[in-house]
C-alpha positions in Angstrom: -47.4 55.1 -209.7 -50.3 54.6 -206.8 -49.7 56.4 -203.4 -49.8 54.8 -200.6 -52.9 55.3 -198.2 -52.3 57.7 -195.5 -53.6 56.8 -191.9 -56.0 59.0 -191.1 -56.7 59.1 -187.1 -60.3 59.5 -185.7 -61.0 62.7 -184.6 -60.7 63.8 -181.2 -64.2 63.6 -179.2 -64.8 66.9 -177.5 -64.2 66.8 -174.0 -66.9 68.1 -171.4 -66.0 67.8 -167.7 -66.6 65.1 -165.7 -70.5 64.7 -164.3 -72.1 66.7 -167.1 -74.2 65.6 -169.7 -74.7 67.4 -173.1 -78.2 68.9 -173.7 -78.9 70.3 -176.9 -81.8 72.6 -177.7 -82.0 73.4 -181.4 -78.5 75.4 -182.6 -77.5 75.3 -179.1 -75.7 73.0 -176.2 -75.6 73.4 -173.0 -73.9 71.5 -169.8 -76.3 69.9 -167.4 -74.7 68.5 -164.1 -76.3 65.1 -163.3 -76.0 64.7 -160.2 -77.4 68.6 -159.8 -79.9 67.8 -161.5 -81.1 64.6 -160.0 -80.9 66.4 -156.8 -83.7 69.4 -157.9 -86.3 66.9 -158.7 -85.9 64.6 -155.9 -85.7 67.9 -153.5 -89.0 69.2 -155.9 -90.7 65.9 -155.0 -90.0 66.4 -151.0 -91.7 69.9 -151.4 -94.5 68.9 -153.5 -94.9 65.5 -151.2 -94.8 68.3 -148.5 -96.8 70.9 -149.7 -100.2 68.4 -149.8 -99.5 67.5 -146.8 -99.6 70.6 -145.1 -103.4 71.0 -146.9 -104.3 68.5 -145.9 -103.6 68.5 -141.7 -104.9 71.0 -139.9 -107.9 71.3 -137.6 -109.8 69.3 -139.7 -108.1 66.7 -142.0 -108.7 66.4 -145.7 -108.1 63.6 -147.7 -105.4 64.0 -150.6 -107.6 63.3 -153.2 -110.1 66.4 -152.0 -106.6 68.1 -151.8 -105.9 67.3 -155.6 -109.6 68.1 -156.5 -109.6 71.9 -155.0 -105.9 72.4 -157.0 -107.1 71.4 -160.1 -110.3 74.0 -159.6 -112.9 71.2 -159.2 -116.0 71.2 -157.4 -115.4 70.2 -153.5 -116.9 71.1 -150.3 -113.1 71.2 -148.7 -112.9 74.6 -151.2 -113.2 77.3 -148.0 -110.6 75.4 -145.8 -107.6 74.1 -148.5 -108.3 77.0 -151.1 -109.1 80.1 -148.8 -107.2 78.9 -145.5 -104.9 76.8 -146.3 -103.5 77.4 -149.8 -102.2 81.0 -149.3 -100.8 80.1 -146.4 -99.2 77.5 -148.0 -97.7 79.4 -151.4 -96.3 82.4 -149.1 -94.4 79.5 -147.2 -92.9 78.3 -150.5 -91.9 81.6 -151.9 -90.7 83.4 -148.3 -88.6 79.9 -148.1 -87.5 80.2 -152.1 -86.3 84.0 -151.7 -84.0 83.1 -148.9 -82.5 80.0 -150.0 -81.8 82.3 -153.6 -80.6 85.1 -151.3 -78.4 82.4 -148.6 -76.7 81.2 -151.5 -75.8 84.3 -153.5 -74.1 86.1 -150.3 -72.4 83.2 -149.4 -71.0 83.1 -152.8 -70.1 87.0 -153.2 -68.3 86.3 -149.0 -67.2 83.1 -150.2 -67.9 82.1 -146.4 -70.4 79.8 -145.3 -71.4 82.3 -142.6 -72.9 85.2 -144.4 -76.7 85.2 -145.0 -78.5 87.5 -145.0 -80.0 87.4 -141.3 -75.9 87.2 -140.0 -74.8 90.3 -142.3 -77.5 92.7 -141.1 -79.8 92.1 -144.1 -83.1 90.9 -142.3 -82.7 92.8 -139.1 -82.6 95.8 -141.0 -85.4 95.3 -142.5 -86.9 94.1 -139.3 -86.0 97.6 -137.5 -87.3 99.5 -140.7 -90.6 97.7 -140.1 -90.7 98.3 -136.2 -89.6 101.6 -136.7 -92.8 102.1 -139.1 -94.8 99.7 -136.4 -94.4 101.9 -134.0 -95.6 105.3 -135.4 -98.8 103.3 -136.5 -97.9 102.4 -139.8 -99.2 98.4 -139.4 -100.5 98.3 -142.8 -99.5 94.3 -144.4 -99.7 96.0 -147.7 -97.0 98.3 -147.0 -94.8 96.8 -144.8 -92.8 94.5 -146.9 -91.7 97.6 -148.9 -90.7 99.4 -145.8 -88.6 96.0 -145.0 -87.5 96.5 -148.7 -86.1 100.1 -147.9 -84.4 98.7 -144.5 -82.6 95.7 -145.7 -81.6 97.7 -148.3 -80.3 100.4 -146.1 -78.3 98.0 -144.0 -76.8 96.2 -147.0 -75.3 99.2 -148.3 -74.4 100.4 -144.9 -72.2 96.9 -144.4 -71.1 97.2 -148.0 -69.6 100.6 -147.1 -67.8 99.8 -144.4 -66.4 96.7 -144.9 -65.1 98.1 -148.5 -61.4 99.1 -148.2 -60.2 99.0 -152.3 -62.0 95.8 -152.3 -63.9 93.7 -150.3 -62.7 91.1 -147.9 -65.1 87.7 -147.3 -63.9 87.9 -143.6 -64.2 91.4 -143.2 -67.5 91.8 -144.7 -69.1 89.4 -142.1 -67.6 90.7 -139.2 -68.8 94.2 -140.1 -72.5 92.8 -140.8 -72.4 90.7 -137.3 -71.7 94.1 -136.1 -74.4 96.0 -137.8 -76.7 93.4 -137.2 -76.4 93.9 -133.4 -76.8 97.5 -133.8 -79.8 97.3 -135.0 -81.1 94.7 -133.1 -80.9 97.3 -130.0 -82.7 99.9 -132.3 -85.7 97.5 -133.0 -85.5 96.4 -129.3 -85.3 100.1 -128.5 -88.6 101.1 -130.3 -90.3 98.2 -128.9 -90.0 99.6 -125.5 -91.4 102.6 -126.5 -94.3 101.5 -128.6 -97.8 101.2 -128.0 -98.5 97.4 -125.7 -100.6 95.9 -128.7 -98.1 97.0 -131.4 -95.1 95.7 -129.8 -96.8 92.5 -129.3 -97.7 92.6 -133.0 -94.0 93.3 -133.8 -92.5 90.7 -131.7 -94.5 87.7 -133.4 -93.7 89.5 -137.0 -90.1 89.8 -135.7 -89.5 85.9 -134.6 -91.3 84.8 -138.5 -94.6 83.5 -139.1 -96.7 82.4 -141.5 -99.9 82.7 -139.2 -102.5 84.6 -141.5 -99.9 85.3 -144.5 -102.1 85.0 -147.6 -101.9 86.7 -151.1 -101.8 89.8 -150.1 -98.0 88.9 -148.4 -97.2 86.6 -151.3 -98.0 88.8 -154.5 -95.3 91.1 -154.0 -92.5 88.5 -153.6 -94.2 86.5 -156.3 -93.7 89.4 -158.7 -90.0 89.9 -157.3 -88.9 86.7 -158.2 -90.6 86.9 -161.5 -89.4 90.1 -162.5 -86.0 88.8 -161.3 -85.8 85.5 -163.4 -82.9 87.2 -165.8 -81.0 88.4 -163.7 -80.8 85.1 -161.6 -80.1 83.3 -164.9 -76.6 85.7 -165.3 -76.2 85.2 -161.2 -76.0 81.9 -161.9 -73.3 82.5 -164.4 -71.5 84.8 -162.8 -71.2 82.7 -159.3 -68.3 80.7 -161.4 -66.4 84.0 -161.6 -66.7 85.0 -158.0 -66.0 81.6 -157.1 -62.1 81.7 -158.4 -59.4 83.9 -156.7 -58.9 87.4 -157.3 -56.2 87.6 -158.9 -57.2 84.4 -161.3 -60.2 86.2 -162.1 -59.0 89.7 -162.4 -56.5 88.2 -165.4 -59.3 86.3 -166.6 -60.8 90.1 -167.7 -63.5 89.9 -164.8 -64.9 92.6 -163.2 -65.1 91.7 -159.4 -66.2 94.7 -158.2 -69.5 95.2 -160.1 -70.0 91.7 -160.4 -70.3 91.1 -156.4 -71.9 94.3 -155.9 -74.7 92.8 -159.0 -75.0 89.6 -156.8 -75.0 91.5 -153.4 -77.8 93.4 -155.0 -80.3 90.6 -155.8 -79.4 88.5 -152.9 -80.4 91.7 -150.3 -83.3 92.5 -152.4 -85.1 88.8 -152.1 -84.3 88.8 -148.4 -85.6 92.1 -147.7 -88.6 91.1 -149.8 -89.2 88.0 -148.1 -89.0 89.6 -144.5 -91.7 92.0 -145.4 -93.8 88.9 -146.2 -93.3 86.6 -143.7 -91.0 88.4 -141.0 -87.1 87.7 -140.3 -87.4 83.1 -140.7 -84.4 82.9 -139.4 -81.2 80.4 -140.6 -83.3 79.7 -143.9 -80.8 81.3 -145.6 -77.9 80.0 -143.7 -79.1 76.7 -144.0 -80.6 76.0 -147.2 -77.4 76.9 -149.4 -75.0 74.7 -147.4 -77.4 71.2 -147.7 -77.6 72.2 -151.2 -73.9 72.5 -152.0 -73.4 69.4 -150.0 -76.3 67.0 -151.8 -75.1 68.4 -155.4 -71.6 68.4 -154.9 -70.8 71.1 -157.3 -68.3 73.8 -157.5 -70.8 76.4 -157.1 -74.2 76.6 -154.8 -77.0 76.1 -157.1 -79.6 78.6 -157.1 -82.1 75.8 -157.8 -81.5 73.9 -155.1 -80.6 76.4 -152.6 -85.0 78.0 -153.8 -86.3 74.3 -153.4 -84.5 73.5 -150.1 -85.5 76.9 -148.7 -89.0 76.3 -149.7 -88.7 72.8 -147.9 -87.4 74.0 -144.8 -90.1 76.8 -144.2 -92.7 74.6 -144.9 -91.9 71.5 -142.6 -91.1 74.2 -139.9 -94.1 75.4 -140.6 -96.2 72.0 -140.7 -94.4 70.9 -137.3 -95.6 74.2 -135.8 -99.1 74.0 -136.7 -99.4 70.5 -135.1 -96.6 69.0 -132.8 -98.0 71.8 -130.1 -101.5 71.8 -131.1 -103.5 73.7 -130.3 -100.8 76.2 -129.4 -99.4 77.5 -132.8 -95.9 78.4 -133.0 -94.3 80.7 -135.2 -92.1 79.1 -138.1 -89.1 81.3 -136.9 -89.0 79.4 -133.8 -88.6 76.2 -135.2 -86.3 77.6 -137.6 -84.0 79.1 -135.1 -84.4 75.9 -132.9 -82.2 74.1 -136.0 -80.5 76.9 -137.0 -78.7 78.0 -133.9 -77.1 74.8 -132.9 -76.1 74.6 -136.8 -74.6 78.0 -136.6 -72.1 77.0 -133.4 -71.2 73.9 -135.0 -70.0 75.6 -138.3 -68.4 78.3 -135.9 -66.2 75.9 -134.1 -65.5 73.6 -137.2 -64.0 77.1 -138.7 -62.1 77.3 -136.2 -61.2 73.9 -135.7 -59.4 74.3 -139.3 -57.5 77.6 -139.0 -55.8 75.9 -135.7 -55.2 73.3 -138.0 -53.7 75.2 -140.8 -55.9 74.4 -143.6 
């Protein structure tokens, strides 16, 4: 007696959400957003597009391919002005501009509010009163500095994180109490500056608006070491912004840990900014702005870390470029531009918040 043949139905493809591709690497798979991705290397052309042209205008022009010649360590007689003026100028931009983007996006992520960075939450003009403070009793060494800033920004953080923590912490309440902090100690650096020595309170109010103007290696080692050193634990940050991102209660039955997990991101996000202040001064908005045109060119749930470094990066070097040479020969400080975008930016995400609570939504 022969069976019948059974029907057997194809098996069921795997499903992977929608906009992601499957990469796999060896044993392992892993999701890669397209459009995210897409984004980083047309955002990593800008920069690089950007970068050679800040080497090559300046005072003297040089042409790209000299520009080319000096990066790839060949013999040129442009050497002294791309390789020993121009090109640690040029890699403290890029980092200073990476830190806060990485920083922007990770607070604003933690706050879940599209107002927090780190120079609204008190972060930068901590460190910027730590460094007057220090300023002001003659300590105006470049190669300490940025770890006095470290010690500030740090010091404000946890100042904010204390007092806007009640069994938890609110997005809303955590940047009203920075706002608060950070116009606290904007009086205290204002306050030293009055009493300080003429020359160093002119010295400190350049530092203070952000500048790149004779940043070199010295600035951009530190941060450069920072970000290195901080590579793993930006790979779980990036991981761990998908928790943060849900509600609390979602993610507290999901087994999560909110507490330590914001605090971890808090962490890293205060320690780039501080970092990158000591380098380059408080740049104002980078950090604000650089996380929000990312989220809005990828699209995704979260705010890449990627994209939020290479937009920050962009930012402080086009501010910069504009600086050197739309008010030639008067060079102004990259903070100035930077707050010149930044500030209207801010009032127009201030009223459209508002514009939606009267609203309802």
């Amino acid at each position: 007696m022969t069976r019948p043949l059974e029907r057997t139905s194809p098996a069921p493809a795997r499903l992977r959400p929608a906009g992601y591709t499957v990469v796999r690497v060896g044993d392992r798979s892993f999701l890669l957003h397209r459009r995210a991705s897409a984004v980083a290397l047309l955002l990593a052309f800008v920069v690089a597009v950007t970068a050679v042209v800040s080497l090559c205008v300046g005072e003297s022009y040089v042409s790209p391919t000299a520009v080319v010649r000096v990066l790839l360590g060949q013999p040129s007689p442009d050497e002294l002005v791309v390789g020993t003026l121009r090109l640690p100028r040029l890699v403290t931009g890029l980092l200073v501009g990476a830190a806060f983007g990485v920083s922007g996006a990770l607070i604003q992520s933690v706050a879940r509010n599209s107002l927090a960075s780190p120079d609204v939450i008190g972060v930068t003009h901590g460190a910027g009163a730590a460094t007057v403070t220090a300023m002001t009793f003659g300590l105006t060494s470049y190669a300490v500095l940025p770890y006095v800033s470290v010690v500030g920004g740090l010091s404000a953080a946890a100042l904010v994180y204390a007092l806007a923590w009640r069994g938890g912490l609110h997005a809303t309440r955590f940047v009203l109490v920075g706002i608060g902090v950070s116009i606290a100690l904007g009086s205290l650096t204002r306050l030293f500056l009055t009493k300080g020595d003429y020359l160093v309170a002119q010295q400190a109010k350049v530092w203070l608006t952000g500048s790149l103007n004779g940043r070199g290696y010295d600035q951009a080692a530190p941060l450069a070491w920072v970000l290195l050193t901080l590579v793993p634990a930006l790979l779980w940050a990036a991981h761990a912004q998908r928790m943060v991102s849900l509600d609390d209660s979602t993610a507290t039955a999901l087994g999560v840990r909110l507490g330590p997990v914001r605090l971890g991101l808090t962490a890293i996000g205060v320690v780039l900014a501080s970092v990158a202040t000591g380098a380059a001064g408080p740049v104002d908005f980078v950090a604000l702005l650089a996380p929000q045109i990312a989220h809005r060119l990828t699209r995704t749930a979260q705010i890449p870390l990627l994209s939020s470094a290479l937009t920050g990066a962009g930012i402080v070097l086009v501010a910069d470029l504009l600086a050197r040479r739309v008010f030639s020969p008067v060079e102004l400080p990259v903070g100035v531009l930077t707050a010149a975008v930044g500030a209207p930016y801010l009032m127009w995400l201030i009223a459209r918040t508002r514009a939606r609570s009267a609203g309802g939504t």
